[in-house]
N, C-alpha and C positions, 0 to 999 in steps of 0.2 A: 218694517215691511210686514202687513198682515197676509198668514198663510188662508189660502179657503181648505176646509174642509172637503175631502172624495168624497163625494156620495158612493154607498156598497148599500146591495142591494141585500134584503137580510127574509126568507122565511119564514116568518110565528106561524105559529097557533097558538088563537085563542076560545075561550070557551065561548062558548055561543051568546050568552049575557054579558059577556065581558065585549063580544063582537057590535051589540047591539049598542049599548052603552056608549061605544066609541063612536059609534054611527050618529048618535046624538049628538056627543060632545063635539064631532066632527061640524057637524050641520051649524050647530048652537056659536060655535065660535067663528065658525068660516072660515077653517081652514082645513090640510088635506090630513087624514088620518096619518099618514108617516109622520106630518111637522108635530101636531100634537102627540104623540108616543115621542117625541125626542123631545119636545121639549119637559113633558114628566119626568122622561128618563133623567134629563140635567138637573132637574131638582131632587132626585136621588140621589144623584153620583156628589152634589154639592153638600149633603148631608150624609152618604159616607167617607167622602174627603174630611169634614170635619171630625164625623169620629177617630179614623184615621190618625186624625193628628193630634189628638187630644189624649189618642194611645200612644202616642209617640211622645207626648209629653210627658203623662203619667209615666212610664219608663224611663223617662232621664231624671225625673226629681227623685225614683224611687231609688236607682242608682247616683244622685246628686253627690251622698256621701263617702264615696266609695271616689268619683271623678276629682270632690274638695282637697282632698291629699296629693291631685298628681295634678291638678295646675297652681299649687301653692296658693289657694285660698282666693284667687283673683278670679275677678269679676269677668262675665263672658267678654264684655265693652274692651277689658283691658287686654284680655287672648286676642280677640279681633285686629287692635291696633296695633300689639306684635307683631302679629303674622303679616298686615296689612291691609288697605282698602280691597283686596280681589275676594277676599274671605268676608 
């Protein structure tokens, strides 16, 4: 089942050239300035979800060694199939 999205109405300010600009890109693409600021925004939030998680990586290989002593050497695959398919 797909959820929609509430539209919430939200306040900016932007800088007068930054206002204009949008006004272009508004025109330029044909669509309404809100859709375009959401859909930049998304392409932000997709590139720091990535960082994100890339920091989350980096933190688990950098404690890898420290985690190798306390699942006895096994492999993620093999913790998984212990515990189960829910995991």
């Amino acid at each position: 089942m797909k959820t929609v999205d509430r539209k919430v109405r939200k306040n900016i300010v932007l800088s007068a050239s930054i206002e204009k600009e949008l006004k272009e890109m508004a025109e330029y693409y044909k669509k309404p300035q809100s859709v375009l600021i959401e859909e930049l925004l998304k392409e932000k939030l997709k590139e720091y979800k990535k960082k994100k998680k890339k920091e989350a990586l980096e933190k688990i290989l950098k404690n890898a060694e420290y985690f190798a002593g306390v699942t006895g050497n096994k492999t993620f695959q093999e913790l998984k199939e212990e515990r189960g398919s829910e995991y």
